[in-house]
N, C-alpha and C positions, 0 to 999 in steps of 0.2 A: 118727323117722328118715325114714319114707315123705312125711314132708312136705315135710320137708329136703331129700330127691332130686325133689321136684316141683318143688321150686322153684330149685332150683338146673339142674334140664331145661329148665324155663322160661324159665331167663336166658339159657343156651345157645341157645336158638331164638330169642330176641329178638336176640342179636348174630349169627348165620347169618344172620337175616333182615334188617337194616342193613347188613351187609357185602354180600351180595347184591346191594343196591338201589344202591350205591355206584356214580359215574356211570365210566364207562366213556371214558377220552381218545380211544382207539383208534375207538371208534365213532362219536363226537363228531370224530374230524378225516377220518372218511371221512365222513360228513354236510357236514362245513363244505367239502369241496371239491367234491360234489355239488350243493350248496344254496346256498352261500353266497360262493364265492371269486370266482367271473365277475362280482362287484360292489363286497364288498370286499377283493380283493385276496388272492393266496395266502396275505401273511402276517397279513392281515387289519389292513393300514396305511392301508387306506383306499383311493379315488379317487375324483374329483370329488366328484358331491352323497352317492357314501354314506360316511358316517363310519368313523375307525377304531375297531375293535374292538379291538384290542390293548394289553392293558394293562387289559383290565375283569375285574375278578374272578365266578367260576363264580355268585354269588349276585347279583353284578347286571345279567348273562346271561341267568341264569332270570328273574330279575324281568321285565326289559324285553320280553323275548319273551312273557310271558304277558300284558303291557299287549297286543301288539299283538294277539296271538289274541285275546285279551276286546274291543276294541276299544275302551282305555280309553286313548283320545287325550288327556285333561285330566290323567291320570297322565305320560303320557310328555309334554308340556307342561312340568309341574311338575318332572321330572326332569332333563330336556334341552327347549329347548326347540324346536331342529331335529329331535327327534326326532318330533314329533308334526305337524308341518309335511309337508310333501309329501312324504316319503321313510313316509308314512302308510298311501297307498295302495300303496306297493309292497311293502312288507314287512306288511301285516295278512294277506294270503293266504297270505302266504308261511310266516307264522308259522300261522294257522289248522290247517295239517294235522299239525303236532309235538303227540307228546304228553311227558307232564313228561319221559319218561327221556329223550327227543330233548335238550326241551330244556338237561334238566341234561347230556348228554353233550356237548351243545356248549358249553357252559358251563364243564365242566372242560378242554376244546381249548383254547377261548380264552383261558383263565386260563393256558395254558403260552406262551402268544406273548408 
């Protein structure tokens, strides 16, 4: 029986712990209007050279922005290929200082546009 309550405590803290980490829209759409709107746009539809963002789902959000922090230009190439092109050096710094729950919080913003 005390094994049974160990492990059954266990699971319970493994799902606290997931819910928890769960990315956050509210934090993510006060990031994206801090960070990101004065380029693409409040609804994030784009103008000029930067792309829209709307319509991209929270996991290829987080993908792309960890290209750009990693600095992995031949990713974001293969992916898009504007994306690794001159709009390169302006979003690697930008992305550089997010960490993942940045980046998944905006990731879950974006996904509601």
């Amino acid at each position: 029986m005390k094994k049974l309550t160990a492990i059954a405590f266990a699971s319970g803290l493994a799902v606290a712990s997931g819910q928890s980490m769960a990315a956050d829209v509210d934090a993510g759409k006060k990031l994206y209007e801090q960070s990101c709107a004065s380029c693409h746009g409040q609804k994030a539809q784009g103008q000029g050279m930067f792309p829209k963002l709307a319509g991209h789902s929270a996991k290829d959000t987080v993908q792309t922005l960890g290209w750009y922090k990693d600095g992995n230009q031949e990713a974001l190439k293969e992916y898009d290929d504007s994306l690794g092109g001159s709009n390169f050096s302006i979003m690697a710094p930008n992305a550089a200082g997010l960490s993942e729950g940045d980046m998944e919080n905006l990731g879950a913003y974006i996904e509601t546009l």
